[in-house]
C-alpha positions as CSV (number, residue, x, y, z in Angstrom):
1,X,146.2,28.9,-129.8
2,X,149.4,28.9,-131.2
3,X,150.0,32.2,-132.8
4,X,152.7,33.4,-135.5
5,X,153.6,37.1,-135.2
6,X,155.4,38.5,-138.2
7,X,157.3,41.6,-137.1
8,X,156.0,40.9,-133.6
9,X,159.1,41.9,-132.1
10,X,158.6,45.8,-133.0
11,X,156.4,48.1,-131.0
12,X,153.4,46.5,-131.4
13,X,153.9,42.7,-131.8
14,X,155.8,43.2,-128.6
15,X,152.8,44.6,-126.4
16,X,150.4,42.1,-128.3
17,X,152.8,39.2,-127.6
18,X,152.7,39.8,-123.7
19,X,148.5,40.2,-123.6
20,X,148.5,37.1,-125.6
21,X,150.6,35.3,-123.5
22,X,149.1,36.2,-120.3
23,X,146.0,34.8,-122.4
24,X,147.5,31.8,-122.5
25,X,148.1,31.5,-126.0
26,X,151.6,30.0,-127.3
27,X,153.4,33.0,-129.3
28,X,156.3,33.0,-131.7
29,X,157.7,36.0,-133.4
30,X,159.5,36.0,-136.7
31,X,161.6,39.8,-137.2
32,X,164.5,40.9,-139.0
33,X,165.3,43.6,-136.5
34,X,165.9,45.9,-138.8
35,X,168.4,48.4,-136.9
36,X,166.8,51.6,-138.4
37,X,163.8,50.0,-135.4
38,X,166.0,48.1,-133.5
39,X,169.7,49.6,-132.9
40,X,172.7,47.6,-133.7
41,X,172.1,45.4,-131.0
42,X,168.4,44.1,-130.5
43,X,169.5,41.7,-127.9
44,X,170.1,44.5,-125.6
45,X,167.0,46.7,-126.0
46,X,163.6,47.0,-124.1
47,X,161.6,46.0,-126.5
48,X,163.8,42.4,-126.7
49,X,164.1,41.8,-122.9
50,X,160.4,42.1,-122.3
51,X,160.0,39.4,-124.4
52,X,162.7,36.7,-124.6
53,X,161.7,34.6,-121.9
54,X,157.9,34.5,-122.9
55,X,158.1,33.6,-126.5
56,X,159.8,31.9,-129.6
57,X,162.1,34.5,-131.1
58,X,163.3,33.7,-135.0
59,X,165.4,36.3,-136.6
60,X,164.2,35.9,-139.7
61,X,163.0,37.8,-143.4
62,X,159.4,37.7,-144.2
63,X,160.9,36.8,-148.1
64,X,162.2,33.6,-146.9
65,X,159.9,31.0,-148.3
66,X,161.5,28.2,-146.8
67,X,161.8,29.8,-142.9
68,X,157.9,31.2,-143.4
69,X,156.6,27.6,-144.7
70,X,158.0,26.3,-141.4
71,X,156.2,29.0,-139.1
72,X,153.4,28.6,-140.6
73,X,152.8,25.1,-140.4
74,X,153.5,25.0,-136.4
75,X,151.1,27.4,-135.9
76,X,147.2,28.1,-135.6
77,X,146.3,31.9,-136.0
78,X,148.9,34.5,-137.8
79,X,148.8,38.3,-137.1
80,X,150.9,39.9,-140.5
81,X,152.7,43.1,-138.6
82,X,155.7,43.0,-140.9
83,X,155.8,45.9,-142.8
84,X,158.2,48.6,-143.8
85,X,156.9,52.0,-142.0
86,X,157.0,55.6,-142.3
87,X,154.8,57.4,-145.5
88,X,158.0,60.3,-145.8
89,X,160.8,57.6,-146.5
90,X,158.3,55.5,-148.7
91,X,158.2,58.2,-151.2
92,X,161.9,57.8,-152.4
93,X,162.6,53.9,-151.8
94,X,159.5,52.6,-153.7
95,X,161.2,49.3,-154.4
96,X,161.9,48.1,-150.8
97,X,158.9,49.0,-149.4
98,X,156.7,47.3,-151.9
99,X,159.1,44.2,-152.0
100,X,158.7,43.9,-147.9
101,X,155.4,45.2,-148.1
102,X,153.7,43.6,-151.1
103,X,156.0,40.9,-151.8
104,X,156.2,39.5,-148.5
105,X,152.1,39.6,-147.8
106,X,152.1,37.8,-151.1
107,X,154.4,34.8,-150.2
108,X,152.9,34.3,-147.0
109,X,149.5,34.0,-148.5
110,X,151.0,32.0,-151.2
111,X,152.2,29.2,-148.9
112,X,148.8,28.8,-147.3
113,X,147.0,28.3,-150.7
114,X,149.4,25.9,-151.9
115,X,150.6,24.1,-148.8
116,X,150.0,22.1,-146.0
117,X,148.8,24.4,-142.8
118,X,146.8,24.3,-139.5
119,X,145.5,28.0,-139.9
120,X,142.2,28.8,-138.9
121,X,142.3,32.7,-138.1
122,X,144.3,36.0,-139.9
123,X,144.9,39.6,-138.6
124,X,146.3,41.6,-141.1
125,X,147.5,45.3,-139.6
126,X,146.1,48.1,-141.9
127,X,147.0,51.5,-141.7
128,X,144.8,54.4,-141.9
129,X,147.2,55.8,-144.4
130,X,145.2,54.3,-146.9
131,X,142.5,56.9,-146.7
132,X,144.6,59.6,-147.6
133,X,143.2,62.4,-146.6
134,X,140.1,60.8,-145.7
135,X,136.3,61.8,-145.5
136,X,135.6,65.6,-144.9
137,X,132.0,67.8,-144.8
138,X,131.5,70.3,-147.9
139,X,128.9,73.0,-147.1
140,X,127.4,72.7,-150.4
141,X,128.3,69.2,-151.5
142,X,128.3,67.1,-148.1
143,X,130.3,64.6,-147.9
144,X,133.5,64.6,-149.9
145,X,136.9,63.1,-150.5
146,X,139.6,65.8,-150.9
147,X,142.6,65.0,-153.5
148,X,145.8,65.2,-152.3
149,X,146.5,69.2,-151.8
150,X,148.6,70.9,-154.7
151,X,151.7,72.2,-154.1
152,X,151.4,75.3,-155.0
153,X,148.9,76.0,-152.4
154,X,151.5,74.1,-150.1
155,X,154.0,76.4,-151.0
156,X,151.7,79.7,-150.2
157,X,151.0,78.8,-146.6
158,X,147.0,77.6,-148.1
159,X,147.2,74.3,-146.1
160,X,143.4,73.7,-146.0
161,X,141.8,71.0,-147.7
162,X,139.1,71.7,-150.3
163,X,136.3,70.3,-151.8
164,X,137.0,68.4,-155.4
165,X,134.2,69.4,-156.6
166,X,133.3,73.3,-156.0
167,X,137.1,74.2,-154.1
168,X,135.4,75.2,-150.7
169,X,137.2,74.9,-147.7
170,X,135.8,71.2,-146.0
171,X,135.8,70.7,-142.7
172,X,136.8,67.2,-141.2
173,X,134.6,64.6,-140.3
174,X,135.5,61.4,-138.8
175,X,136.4,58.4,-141.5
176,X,134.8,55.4,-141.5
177,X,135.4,52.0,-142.9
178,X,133.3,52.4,-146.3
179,X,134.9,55.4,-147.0
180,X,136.7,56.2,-150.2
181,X,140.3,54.9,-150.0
182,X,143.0,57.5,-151.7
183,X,146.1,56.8,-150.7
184,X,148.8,59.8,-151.0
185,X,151.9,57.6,-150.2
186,X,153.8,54.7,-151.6
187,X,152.9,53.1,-147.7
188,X,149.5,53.9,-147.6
189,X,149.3,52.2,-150.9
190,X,151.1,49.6,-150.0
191,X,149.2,48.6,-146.7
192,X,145.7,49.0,-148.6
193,X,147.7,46.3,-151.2
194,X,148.5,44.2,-147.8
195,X,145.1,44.6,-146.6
196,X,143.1,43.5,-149.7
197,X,145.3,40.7,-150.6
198,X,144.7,39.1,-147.0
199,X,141.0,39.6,-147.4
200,X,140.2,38.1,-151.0
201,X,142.6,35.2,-150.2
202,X,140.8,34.8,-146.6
203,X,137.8,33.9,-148.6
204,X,139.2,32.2,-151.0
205,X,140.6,29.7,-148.0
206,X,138.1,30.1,-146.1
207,X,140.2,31.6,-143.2
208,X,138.5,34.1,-140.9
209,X,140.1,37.2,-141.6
210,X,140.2,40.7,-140.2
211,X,142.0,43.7,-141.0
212,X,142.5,46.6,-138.7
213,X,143.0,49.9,-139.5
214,X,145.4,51.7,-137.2
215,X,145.5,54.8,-136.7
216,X,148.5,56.8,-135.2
217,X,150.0,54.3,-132.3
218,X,152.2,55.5,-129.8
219,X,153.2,54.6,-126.0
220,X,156.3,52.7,-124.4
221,X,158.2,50.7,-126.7
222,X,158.3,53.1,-129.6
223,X,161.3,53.0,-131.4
224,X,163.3,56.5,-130.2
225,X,165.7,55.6,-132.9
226,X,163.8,55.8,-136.1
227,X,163.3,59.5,-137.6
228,X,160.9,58.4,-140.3
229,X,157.8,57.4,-138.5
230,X,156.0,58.1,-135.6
231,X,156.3,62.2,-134.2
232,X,155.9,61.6,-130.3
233,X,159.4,59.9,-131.1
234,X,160.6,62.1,-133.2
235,X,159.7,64.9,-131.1
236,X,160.4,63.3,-127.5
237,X,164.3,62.4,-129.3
238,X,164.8,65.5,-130.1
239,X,163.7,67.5,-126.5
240,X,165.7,65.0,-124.9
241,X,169.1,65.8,-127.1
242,X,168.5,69.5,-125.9
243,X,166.9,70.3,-129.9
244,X,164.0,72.5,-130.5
245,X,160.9,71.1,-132.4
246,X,160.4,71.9,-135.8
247,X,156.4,71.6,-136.6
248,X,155.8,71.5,-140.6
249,X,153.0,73.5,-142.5
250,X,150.8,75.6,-139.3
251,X,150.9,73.3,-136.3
252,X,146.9,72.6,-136.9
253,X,147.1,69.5,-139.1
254,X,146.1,66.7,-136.6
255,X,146.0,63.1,-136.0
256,X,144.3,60.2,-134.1
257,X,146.7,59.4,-131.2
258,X,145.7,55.7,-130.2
259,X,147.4,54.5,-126.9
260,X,149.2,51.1,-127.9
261,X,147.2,49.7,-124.9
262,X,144.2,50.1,-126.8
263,X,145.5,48.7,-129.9
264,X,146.7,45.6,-128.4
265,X,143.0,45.4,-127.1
266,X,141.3,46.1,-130.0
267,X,144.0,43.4,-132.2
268,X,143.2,40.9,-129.1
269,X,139.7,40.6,-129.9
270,X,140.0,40.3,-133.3
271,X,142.6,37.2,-132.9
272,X,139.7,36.0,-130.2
273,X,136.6,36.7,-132.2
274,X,134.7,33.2,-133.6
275,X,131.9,34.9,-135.4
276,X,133.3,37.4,-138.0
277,X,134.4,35.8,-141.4
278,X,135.9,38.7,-143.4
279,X,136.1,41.8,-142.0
280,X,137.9,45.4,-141.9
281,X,138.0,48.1,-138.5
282,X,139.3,50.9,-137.7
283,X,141.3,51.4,-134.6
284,X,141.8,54.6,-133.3
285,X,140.7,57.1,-130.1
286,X,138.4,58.6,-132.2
287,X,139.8,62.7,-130.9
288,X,142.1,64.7,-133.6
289,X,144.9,66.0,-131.8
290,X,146.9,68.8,-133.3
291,X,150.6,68.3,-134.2
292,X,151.2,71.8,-132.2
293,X,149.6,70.7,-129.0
294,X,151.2,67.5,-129.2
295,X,154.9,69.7,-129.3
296,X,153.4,72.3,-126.0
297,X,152.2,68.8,-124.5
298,X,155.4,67.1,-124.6
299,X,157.5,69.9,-123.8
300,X,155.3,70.4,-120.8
301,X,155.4,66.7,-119.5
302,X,159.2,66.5,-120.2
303,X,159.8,70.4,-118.1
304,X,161.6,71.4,-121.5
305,X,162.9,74.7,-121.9
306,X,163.2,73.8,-125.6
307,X,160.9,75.5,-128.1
308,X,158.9,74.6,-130.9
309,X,159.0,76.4,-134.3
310,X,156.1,76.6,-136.5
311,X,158.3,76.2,-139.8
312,X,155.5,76.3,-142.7
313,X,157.7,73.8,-144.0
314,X,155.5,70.7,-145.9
315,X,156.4,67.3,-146.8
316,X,155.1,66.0,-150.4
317,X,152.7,63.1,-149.4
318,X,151.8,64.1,-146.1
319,X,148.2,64.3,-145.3
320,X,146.3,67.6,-143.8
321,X,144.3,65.5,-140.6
322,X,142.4,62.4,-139.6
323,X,140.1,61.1,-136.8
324,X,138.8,57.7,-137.4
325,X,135.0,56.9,-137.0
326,X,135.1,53.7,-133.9
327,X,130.7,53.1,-134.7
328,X,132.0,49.9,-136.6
329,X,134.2,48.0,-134.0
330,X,133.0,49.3,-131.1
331,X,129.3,47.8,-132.0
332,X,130.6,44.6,-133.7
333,X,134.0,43.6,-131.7
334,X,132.9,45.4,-128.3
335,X,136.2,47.7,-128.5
336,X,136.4,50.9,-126.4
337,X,139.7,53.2,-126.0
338,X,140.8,53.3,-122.2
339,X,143.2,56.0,-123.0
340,X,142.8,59.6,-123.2
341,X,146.0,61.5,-124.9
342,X,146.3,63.3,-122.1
343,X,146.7,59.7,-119.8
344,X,148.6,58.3,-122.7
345,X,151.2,61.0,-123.0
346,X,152.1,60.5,-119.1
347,X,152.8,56.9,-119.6
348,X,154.7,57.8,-122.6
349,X,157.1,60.2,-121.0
350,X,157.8,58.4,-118.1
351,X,158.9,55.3,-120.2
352,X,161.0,57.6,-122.3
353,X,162.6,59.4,-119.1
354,X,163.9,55.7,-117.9
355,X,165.3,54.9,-121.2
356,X,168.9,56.5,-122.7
357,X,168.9,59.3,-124.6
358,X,169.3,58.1,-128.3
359,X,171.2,60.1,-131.0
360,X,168.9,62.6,-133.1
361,X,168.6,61.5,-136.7
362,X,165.8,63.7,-137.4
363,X,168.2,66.4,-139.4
364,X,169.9,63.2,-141.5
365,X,166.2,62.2,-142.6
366,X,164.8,65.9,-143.3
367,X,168.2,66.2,-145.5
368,X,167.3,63.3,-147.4
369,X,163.7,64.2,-148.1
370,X,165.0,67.8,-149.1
371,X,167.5,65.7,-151.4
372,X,164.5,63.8,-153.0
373,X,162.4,67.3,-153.7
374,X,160.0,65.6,-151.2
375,X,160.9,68.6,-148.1
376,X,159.5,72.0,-149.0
């Protein structure tokens, strides 16, 4: 097929591009190499020289009706990674991210209902931000959806979710597809915005559509550059500048680490798929890794004398965990994560340990969120 990527020439779209590629598929990329991702000079990166000789590159805005009209019609299949990321720096500039966001989704499915076009398949990434804090076990009430914690239980060190209806502490459970979505950042809302859009119009067109919910994606390729998103980064930038780790709230809120391996597998089938009309999947590992044995983990791959502090520090809109429930597209799609964290981590450090060292922003973005009241 011939397949559009929007933002394919980020962390993901790049990995996807080369699978697809080696596929035999035709790939062209549309990106506005934003240099908060990219540097001031994407020409000169990894992420750009992996590519250029492979695929079509168009520097390009996904607001630009007349550029995206033109994509789209020399194309067959469309995978919608343009996005604005990072659910900290979402919280105090509302406007762009729901005008890249929102706005953009919205023209591009705009031009396919009211123009001319050869598409016959849509991945639209998701984000597991969407869940908010996602599905946990009550003792008493089973299975419940925890509102965003309060902050004054934030501010007292009482980090623990509880249940909304009888304020027990929940334990997690793994979220799955049908779960209640509750988003607790202007990103998580707008990529459940992205994600429904796609679907509804996919229908409406009939144009086979699937949305993948990704969970926390890291491995080579990940922008070192960008403080706002992404804490193997963050973290690895900062160990590499000579800078101790600062871990928010206890160190025990976790995520689902998916190797970007695996997501490039699990978006590959979905592009490849012929049976599945409309559909929505998590993509994850499936394991909760904490953020504190992410910080000893990287500080032992890297043989850092750094240390880590456990700060008690929280950011407003940050979640407490997540683990995504696989059942769903490892039954129906046939996915299955290759990577363990601990196998995913090696690849990750080596990769970093060949690239240069990049300035650490990470004090400039914390200062900013203390500036917005959003850094406690």
């Amino acid at each position: 097929m011939q397949i559009l990527i929007t933002g394919g020439a980020g962390f993901i779209g790049t990995s996807l591009s080369l699978e697809l590629v080696k596929k035999g598929h035709q790939v062209t990329i549309l990106d506005n190499f934003s240099p908060q991702i990219h540097g001031n000079n994407h020409k000169n990166t990894f992420l750009y020289k992996r590519i250029e000789n492979l695929v079509t590159i168009v520097e390009g805005d996904i607001r630009n009706k007349d550029l995206l009209n033109k994509l789209i019609k020399s194309n067959e299949a469309i995978v919608h990674l343009a996005a604005e990321t990072g659910t900290g720096q979402s919280m105090y500039q509302i406007h762009k991210y729901t005008d890249v966001n929102i706005n953009g989704s919205a023209l591009l499915l705009d031009i396919l209902a009211n123009d001319n076009h050869h598409i016959k398949k849509l991945v639209i990434a998701s984000s597991r931000a969407i869940y908010g804090e996602g599905a946990y076990i009550c003792s008493e009430h089973g299975r419940v959806y925890p509102e965003p914690r309060k902050e004054e239980d934030l501010v007292m060190g009482n980090f623990a979710n509880r249940c909304p209806t009888c304020n027990k502490i929940v334990d997690l459970s793994a979220t799955k597809e049908n779960d209640k979505v509750n988003a607790s950042s202007i990103y998580g809302l707008t990529k459940y915005n992205q994600e429904q859009m796609f679907i509804i119009m996919g229908k409406a067109l009939n144009i086979p559509t699937i949305a993948l919910r990704y969970q926390n994606v890291y491995g080579p390729g990940q922008s070192l550059k960008n403080p706002y998103t992404g804490i193997l980064s963050i973290f690895s930038t900062r160990i590499k500048n000579g800078n101790d780790i600062n871990i928010f709230e206890d160190g025990k809120e976790s995520r689902d680490f998916v190797y970007i391996d695996d997501v490039v597998q699990a978006t590959s089938l979905a592009i490849e798929n012929t049976t599945i009309i409309n559909d929505i999947f998590n993509v994850g590992s499936g394991v909760a890794t904490t953020v504190e044995e992410v910080a000893k983990t990287l500080l032992e791959n890297y043989n850092s004398n750094n240390k880590y502090t456990i700060s008690g520090a929280y950011r407003i809109g940050d979640i407490r965990h997540n683990v995504a429930d696989l059942s769903k597209i490892r039954s129906v799609l046939g996915y299955s994560p290759k990577y363990s964290f601990k196998e995913g981590i090696n690849k990750f450090v080596s990769w970093v340990n060949a690239q240069e060292i990049q300035q650490d922003n990470y004090d400039k973005s914390i200062e900013e969120m203390k500036n917005k009241g959003l850094y406690k």
